[in-house]
DRENTORKOL-3810 file (N, C-alpha, C; in nm, 4 decimals):
REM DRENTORKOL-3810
@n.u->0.0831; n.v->-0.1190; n.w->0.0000; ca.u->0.0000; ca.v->0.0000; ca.w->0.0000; c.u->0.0875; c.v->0.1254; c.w->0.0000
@n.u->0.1852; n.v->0.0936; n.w->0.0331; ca.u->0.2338; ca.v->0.2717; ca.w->0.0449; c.u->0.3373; c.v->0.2375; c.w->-0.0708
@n.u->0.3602; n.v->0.1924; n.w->-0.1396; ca.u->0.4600; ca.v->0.1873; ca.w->-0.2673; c.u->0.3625; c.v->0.2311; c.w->-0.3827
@n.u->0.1976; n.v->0.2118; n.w->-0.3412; ca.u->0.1135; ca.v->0.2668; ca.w->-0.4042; c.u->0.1324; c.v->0.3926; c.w->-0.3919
@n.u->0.1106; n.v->0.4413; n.w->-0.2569; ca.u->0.1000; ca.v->0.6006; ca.w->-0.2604; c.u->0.2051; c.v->0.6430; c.w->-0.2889
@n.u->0.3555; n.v->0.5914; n.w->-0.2437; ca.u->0.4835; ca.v->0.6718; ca.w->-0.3365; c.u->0.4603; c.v->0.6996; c.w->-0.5145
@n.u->0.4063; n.v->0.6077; n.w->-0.5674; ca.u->0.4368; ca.v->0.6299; ca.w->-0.7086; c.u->0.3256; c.v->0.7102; c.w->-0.7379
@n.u->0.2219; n.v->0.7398; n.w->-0.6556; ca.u->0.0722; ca.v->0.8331; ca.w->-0.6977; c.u->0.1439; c.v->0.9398; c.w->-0.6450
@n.u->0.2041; n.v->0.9532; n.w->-0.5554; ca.u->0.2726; ca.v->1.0913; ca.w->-0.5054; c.u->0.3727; c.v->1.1365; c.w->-0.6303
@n.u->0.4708; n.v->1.0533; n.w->-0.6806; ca.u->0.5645; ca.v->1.0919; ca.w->-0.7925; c.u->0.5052; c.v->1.1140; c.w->-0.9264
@n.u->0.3785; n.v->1.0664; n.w->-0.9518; ca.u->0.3456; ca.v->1.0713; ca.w->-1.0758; c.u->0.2509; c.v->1.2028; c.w->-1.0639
@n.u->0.1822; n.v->1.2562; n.w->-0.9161; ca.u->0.1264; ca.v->1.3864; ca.w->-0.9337; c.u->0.2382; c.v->1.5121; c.w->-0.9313
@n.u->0.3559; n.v->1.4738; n.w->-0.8385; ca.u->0.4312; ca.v->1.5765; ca.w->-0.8445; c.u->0.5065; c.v->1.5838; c.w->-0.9661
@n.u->0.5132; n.v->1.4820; n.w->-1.0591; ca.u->0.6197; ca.v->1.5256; ca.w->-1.1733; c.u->0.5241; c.v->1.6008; c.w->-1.2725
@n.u->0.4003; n.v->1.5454; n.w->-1.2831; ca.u->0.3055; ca.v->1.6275; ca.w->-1.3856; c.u->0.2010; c.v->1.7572; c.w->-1.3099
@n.u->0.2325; n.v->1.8002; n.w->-1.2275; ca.u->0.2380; ca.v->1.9415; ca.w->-1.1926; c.u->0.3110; c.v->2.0259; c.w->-1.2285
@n.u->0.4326; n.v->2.0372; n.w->-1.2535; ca.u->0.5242; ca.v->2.0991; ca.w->-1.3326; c.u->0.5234; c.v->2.0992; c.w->-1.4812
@n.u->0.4666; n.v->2.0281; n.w->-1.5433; ca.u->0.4651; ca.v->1.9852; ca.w->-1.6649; c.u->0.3419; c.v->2.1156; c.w->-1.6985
@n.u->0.2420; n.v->2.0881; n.w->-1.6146; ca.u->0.1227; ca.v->2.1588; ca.w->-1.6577; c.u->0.1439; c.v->2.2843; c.w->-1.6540
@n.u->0.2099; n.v->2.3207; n.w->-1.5352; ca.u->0.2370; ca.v->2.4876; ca.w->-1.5146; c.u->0.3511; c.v->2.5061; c.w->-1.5660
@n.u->0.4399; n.v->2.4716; n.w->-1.6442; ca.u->0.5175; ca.v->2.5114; ca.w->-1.7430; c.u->0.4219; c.v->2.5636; c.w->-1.8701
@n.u->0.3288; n.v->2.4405; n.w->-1.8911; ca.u->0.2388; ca.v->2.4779; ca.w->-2.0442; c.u->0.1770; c.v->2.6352; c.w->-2.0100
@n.u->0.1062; n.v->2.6052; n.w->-1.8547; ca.u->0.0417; ca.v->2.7134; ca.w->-1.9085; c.u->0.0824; c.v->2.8701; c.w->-1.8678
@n.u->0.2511; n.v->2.9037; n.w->-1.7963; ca.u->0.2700; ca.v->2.9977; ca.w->-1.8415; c.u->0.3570; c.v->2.9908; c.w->-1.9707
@n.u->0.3425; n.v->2.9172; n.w->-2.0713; ca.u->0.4201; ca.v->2.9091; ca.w->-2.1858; c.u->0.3089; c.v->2.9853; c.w->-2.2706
@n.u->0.2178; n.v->2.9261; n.w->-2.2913; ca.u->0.0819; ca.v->2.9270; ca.w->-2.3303; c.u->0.0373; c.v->3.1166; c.w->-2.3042
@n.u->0.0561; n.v->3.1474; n.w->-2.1897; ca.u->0.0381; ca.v->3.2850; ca.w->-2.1387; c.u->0.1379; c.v->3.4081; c.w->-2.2622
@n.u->0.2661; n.v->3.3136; n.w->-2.2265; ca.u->0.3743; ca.v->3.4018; ca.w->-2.3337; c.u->0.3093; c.v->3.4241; c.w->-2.4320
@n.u->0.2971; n.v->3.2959; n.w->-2.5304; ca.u->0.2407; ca.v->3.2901; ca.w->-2.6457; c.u->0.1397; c.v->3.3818; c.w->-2.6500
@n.u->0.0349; n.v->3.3929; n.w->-2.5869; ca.u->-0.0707; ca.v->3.4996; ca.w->-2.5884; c.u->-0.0359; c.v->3.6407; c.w->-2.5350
@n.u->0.1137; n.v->3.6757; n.w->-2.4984; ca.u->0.1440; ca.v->3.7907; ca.w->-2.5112; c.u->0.1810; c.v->3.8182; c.w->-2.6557
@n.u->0.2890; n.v->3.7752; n.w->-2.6701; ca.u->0.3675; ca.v->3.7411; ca.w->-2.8052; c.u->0.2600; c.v->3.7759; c.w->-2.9132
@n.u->0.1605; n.v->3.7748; n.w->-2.9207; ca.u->0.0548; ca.v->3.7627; ca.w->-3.0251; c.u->0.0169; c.v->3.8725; c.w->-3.0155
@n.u->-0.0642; n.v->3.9307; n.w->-2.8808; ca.u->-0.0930; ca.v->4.0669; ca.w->-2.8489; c.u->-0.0206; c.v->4.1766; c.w->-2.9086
@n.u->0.1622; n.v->4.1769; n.w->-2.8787; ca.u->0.2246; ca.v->4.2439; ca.w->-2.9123; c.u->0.2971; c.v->4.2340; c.w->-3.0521
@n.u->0.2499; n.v->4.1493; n.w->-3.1251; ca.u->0.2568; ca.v->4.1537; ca.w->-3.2715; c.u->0.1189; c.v->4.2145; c.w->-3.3198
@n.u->0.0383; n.v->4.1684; n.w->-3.2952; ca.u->-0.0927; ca.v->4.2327; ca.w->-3.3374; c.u->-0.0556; c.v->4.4243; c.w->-3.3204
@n.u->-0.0065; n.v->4.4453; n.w->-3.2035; ca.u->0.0084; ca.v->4.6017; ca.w->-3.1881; c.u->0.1524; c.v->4.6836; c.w->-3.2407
@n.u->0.2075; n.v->4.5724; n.w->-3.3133; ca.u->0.3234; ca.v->4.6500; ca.w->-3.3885; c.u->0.4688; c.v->4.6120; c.w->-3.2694
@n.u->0.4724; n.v->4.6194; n.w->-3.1421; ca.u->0.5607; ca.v->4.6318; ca.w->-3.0337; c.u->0.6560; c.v->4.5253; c.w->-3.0397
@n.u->0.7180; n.v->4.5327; n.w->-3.1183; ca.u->0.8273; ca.v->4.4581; ca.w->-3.1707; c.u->0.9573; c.v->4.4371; c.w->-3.0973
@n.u->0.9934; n.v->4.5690; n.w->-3.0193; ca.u->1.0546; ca.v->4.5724; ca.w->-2.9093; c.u->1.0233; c.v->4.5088; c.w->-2.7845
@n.u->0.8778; n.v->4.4747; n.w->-2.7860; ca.u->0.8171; ca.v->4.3602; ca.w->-2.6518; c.u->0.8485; c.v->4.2564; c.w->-2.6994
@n.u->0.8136; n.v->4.1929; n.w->-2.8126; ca.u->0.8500; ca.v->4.1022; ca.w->-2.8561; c.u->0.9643; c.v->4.0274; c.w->-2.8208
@n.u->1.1202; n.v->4.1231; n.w->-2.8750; ca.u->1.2061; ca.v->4.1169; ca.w->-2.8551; c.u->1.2763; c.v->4.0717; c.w->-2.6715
@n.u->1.1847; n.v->4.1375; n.w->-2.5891; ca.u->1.2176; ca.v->4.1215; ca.w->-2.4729; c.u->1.1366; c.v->4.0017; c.w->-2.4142
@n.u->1.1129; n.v->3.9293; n.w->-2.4838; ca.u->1.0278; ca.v->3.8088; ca.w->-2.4561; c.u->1.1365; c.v->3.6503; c.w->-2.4956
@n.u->1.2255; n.v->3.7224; n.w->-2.5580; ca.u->1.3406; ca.v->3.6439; ca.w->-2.5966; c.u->1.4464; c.v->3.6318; c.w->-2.4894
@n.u->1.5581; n.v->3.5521; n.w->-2.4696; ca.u->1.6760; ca.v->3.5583; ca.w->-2.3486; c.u->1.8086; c.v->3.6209; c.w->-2.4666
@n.u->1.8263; n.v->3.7208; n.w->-2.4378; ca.u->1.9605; ca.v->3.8126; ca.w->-2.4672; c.u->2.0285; c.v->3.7402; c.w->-2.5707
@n.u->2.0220; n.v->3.6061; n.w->-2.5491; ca.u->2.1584; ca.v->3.5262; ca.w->-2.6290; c.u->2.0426; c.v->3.4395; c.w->-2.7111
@n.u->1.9128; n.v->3.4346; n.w->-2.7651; ca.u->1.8645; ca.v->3.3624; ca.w->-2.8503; c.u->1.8887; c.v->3.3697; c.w->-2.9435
@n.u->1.8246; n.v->3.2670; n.w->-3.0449; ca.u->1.8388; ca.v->3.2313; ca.w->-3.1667; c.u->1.7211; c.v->3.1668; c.w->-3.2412
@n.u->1.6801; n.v->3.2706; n.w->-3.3535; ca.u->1.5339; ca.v->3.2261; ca.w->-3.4634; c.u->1.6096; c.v->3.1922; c.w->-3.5647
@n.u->1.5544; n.v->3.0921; n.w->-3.6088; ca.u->1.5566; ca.v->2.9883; ca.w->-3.7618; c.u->1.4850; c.v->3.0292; c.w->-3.8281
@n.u->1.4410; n.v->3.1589; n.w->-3.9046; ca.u->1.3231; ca.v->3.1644; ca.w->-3.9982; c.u->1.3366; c.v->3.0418; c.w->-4.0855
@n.u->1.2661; n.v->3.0124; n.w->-4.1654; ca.u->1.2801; ca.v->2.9101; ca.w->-4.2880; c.u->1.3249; c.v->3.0005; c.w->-4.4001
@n.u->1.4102; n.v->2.9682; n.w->-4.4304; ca.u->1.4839; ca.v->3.0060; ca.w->-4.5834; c.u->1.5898; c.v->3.1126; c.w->-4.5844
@n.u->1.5927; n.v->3.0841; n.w->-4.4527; ca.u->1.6699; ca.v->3.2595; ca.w->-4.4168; c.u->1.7769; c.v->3.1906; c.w->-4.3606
@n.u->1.8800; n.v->3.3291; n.w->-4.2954; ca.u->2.0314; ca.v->3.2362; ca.w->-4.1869; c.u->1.9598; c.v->3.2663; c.w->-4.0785
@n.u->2.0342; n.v->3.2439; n.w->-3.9478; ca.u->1.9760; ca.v->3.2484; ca.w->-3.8426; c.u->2.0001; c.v->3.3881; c.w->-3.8000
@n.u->1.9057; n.v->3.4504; n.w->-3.6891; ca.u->1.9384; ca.v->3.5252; ca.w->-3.6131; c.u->1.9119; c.v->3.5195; c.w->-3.4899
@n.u->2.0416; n.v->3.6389; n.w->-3.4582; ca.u->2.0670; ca.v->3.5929; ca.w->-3.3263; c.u->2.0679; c.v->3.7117; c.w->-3.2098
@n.u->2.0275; n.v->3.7261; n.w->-3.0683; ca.u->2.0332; ca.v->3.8624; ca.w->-3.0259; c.u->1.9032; c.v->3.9341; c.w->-3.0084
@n.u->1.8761; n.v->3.9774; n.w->-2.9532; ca.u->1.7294; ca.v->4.0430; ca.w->-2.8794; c.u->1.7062; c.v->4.1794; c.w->-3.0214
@n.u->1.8118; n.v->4.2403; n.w->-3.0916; ca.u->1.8134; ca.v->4.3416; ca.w->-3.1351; c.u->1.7736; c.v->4.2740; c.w->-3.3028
@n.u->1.8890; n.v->4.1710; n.w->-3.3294; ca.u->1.8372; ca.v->4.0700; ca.w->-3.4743; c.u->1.6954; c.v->4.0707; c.w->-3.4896
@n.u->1.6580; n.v->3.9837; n.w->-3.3350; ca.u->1.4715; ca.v->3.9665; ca.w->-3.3518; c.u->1.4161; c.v->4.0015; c.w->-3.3838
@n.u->1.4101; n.v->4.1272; n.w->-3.3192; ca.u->1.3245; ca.v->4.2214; ca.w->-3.3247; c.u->1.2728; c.v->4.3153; c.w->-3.4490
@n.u->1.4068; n.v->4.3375; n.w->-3.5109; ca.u->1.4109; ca.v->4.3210; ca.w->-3.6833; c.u->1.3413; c.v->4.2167; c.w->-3.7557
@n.u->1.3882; n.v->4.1185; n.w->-3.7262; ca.u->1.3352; ca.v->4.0247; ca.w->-3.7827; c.u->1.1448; c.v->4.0481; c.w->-3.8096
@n.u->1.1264; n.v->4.0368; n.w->-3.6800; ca.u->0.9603; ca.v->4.0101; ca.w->-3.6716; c.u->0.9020; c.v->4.1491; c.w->-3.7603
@n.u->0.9323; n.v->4.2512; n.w->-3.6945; ca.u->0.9081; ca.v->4.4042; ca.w->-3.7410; c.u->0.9073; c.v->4.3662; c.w->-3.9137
@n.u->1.0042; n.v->4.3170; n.w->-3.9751; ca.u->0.9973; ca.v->4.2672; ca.w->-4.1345; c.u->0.8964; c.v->4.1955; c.w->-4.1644
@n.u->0.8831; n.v->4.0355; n.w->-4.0792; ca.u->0.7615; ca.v->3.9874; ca.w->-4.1216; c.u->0.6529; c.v->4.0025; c.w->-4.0810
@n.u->0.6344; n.v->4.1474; n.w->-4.0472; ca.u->0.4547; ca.v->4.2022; ca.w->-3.9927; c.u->0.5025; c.v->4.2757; c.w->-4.1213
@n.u->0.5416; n.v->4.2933; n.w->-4.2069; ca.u->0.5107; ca.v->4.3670; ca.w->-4.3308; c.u->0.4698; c.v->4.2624; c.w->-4.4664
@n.u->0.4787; n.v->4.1796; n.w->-4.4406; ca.u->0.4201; ca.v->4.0550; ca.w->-4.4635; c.u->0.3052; c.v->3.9461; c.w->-4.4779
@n.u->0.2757; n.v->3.9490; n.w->-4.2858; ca.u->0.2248; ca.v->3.9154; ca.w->-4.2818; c.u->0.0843; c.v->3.9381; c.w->-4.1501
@n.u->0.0253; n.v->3.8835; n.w->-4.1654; ca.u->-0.0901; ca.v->3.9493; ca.w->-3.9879; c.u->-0.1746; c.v->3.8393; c.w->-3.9235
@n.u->-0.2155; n.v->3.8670; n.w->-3.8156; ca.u->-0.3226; ca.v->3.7653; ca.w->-3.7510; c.u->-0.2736; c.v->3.6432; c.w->-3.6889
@n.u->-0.1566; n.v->3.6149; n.w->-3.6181; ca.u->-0.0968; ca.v->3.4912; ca.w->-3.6000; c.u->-0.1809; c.v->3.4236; c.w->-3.4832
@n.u->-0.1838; n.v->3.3127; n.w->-3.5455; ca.u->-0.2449; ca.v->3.2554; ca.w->-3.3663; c.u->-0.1269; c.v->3.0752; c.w->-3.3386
@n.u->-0.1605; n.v->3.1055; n.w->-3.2527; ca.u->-0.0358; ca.v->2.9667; ca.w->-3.2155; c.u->-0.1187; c.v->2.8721; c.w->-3.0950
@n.u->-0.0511; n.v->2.7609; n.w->-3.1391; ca.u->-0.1240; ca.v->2.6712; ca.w->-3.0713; c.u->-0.0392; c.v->2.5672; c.w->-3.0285
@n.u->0.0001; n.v->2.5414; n.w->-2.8451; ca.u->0.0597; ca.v->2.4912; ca.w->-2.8027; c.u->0.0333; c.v->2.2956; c.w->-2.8176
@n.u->0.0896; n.v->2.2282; n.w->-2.8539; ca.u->0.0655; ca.v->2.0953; ca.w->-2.8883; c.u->0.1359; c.v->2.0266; c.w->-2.7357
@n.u->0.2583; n.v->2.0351; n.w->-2.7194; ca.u->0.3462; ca.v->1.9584; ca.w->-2.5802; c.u->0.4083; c.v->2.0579; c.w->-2.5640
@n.u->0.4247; n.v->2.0553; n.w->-2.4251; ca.u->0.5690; ca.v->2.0771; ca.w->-2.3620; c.u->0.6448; c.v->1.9927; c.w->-2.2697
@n.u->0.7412; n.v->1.9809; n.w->-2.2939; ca.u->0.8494; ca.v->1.8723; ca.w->-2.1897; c.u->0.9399; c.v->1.9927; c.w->-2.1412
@n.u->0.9644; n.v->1.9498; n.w->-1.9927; ca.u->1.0019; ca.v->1.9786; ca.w->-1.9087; c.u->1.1396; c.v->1.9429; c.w->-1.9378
@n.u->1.2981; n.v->2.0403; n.w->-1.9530; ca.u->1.4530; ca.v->1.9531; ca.w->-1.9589; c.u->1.4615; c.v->1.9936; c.w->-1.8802
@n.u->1.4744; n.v->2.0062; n.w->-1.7076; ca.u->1.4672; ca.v->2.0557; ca.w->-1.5926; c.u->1.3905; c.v->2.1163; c.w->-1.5336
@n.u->1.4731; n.v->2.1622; n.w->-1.4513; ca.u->1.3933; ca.v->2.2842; ca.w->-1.3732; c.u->1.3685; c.v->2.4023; c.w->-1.4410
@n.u->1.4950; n.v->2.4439; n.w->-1.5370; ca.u->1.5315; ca.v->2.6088; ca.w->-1.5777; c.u->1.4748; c.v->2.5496; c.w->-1.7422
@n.u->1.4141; n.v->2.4839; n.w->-1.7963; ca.u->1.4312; ca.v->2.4647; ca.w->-1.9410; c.u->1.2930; c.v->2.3545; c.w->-1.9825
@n.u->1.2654; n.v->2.4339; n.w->-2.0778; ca.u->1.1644; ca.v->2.3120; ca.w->-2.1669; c.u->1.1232; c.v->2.3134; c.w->-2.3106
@n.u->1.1144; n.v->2.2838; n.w->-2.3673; ca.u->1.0840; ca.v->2.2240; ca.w->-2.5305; c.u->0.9428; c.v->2.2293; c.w->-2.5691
@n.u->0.8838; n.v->2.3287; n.w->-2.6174; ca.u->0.7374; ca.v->2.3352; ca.w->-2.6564; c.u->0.7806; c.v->2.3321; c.w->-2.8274
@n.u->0.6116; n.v->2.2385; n.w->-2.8691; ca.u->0.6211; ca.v->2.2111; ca.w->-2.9940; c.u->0.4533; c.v->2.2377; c.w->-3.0501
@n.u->0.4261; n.v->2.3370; n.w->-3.0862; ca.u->0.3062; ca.v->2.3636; ca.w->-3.1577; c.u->0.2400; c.v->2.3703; c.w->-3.3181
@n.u->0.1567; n.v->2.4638; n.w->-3.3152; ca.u->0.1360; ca.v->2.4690; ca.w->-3.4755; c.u->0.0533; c.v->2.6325; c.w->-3.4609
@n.u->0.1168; n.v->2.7095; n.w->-3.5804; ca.u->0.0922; ca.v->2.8296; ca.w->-3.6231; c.u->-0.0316; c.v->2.8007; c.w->-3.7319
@n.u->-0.0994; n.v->2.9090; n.w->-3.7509; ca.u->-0.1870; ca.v->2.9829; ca.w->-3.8697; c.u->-0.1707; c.v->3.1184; c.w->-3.8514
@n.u->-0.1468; n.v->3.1696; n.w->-3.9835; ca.u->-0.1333; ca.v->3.3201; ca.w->-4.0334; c.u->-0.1769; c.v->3.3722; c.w->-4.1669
@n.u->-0.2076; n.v->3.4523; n.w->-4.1977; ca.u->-0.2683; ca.v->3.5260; ca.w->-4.3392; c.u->-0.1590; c.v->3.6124; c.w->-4.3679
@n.u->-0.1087; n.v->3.6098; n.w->-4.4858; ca.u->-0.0464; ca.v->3.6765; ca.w->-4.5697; c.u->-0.0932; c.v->3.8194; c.w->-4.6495
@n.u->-0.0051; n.v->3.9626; n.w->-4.6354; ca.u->-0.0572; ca.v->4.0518; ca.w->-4.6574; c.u->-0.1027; c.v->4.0686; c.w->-4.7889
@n.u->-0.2249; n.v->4.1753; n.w->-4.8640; ca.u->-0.1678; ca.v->4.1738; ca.w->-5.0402; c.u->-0.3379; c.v->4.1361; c.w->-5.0707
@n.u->-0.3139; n.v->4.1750; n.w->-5.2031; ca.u->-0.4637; ca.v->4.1707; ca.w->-5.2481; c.u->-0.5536; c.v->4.0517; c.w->-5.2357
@n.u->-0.4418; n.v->3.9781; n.w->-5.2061; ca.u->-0.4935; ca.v->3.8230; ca.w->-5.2503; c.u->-0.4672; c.v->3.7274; c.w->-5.1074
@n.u->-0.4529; n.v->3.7541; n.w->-5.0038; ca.u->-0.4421; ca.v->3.6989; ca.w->-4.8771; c.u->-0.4500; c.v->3.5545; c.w->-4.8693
@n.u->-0.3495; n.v->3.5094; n.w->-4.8159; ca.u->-0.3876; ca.v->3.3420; ca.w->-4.8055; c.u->-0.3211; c.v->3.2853; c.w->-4.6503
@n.u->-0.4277; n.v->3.2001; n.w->-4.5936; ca.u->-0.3550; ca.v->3.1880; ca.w->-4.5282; c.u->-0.2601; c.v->3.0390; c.w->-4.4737
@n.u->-0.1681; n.v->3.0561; n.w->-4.4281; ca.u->-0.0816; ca.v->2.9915; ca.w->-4.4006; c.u->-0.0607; c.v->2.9226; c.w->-4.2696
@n.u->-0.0505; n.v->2.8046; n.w->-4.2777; ca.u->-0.0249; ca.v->2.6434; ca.w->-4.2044; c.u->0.0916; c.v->2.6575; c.w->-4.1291
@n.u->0.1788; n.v->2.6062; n.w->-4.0306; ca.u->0.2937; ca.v->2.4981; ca.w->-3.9918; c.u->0.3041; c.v->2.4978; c.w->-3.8665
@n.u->0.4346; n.v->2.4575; n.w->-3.8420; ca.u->0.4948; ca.v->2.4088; ca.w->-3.7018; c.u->0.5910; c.v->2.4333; c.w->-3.6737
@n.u->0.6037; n.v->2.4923; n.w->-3.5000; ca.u->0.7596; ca.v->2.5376; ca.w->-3.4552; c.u->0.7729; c.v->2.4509; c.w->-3.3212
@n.u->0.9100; n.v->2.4423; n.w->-3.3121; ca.u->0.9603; ca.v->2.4281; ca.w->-3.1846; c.u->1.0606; c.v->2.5404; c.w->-3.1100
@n.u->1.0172; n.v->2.5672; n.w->-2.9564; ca.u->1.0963; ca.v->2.6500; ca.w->-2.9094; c.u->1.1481; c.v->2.5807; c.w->-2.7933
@n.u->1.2858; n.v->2.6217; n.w->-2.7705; ca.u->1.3204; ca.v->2.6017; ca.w->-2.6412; c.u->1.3054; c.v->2.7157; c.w->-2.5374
@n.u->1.2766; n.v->2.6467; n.w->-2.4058; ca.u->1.2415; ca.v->2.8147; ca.w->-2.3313; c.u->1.3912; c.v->2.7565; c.w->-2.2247
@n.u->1.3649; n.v->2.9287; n.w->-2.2002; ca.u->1.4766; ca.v->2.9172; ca.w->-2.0722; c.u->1.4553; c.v->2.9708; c.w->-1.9362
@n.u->1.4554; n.v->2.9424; n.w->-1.8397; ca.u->1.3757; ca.v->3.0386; ca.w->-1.7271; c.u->1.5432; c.v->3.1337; c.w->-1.6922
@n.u->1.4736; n.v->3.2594; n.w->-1.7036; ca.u->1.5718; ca.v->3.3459; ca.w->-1.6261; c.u->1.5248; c.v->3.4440; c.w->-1.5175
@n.u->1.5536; n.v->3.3789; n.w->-1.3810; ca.u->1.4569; ca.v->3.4077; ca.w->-1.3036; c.u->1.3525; c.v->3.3457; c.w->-1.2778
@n.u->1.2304; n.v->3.4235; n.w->-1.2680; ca.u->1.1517; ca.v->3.3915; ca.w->-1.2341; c.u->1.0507; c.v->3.3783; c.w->-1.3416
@n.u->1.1153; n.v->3.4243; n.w->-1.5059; ca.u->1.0526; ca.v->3.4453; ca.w->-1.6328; c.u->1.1015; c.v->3.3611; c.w->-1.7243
@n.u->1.0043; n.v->3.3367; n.w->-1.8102; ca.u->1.0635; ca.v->3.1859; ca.w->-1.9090; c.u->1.1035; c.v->3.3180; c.w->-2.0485
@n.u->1.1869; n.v->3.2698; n.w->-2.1021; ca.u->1.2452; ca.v->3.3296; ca.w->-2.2168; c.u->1.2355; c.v->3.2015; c.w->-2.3174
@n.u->1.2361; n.v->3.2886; n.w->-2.4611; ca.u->1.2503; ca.v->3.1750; ca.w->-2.5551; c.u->1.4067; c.v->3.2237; c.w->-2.6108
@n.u->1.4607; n.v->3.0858; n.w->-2.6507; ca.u->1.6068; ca.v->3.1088; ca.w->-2.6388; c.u->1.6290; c.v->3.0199; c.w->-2.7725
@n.u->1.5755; n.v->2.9041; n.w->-2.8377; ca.u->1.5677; ca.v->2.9180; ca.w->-2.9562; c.u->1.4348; c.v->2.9070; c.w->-3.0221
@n.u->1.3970; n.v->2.9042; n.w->-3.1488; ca.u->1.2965; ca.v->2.9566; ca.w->-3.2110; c.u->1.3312; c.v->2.8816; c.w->-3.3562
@n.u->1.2284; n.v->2.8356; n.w->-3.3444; ca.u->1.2299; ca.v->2.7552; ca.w->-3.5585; c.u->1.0903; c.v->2.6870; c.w->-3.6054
@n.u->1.0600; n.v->2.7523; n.w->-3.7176; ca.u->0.9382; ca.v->2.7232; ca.w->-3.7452; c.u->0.9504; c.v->2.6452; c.w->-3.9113
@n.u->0.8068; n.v->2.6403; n.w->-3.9733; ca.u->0.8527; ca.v->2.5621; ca.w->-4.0694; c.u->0.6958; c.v->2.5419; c.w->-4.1286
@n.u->0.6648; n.v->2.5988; n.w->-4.2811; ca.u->0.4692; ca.v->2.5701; ca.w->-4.3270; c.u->0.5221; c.v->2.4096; c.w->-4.2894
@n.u->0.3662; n.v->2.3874; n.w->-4.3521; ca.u->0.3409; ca.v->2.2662; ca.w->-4.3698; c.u->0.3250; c.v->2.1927; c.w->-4.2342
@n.u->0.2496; n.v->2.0524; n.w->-4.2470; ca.u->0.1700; ca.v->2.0036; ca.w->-4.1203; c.u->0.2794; c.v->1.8841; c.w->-4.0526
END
């Protein structure tokens, strides 16, 4: 009986963390969106850890809170309306975890279409705040 309750005790305490990782990940994400929707590209940017790194697709990488921020600011000329949708997150410690979702977005222009795929980010906690530290996305399902 109590080798019962040890492993009901380990299996609630390991997936408590799991959950409240998602859902201030999940929270980011719904900043992140807010502040693309409002142009604030510089929030954006500070939603990143100092030393990250985005993979656009087709592009080189960039790297740096200041790269980003460029970056995104370019593809809101592009593009609008992003919504993201958290699929997993795994926990690589305490300070770190691996979320893997799926994007939809509309493309700017007379002819608007919109657009499919999937990213993975790694987050990083600094502090008491999760940062995304790398970033890579990719159309298609």
């Amino acid at each position: 009986m109590r080798n019962i309750a040890l492993v009901t005790a380990f299996v609630i305490s390991s997936t408590v963390p799991t959950s409240a990782q998602k859902a201030q990940i999940e929270a980011i994400n719904t900043q992140w969106i807010e502040l693309f929707n409002k142009g604030d590209f510089s929030g954006i940017a500070l939603l990143y850890s100092t030393d990250a790194t985005a993979l656009p697709p087709g592009s080189a990488m960039v790297h740096g809170r200041a790269a980003i921020e460029a970056m995104w600011k370019s593809m809101a000329e592009q593009v609008v309306d992003p919504k993201l949708t958290t699929v997993d997150v795994k926990p690589l410690g305490p300070s770190a975890a691996r979320e893997i979702g799926t994007f939809v977005l509309k493309t700017k222009g007379p002819t608007p279409q919109e657009l499919t795929g999937k990213y993975v980010v790694v987050w990083e906690k600094a502090g008491n705040d999760w940062k995304l530290t790398t970033d890579i996305w990719n159309e298609g399902k």
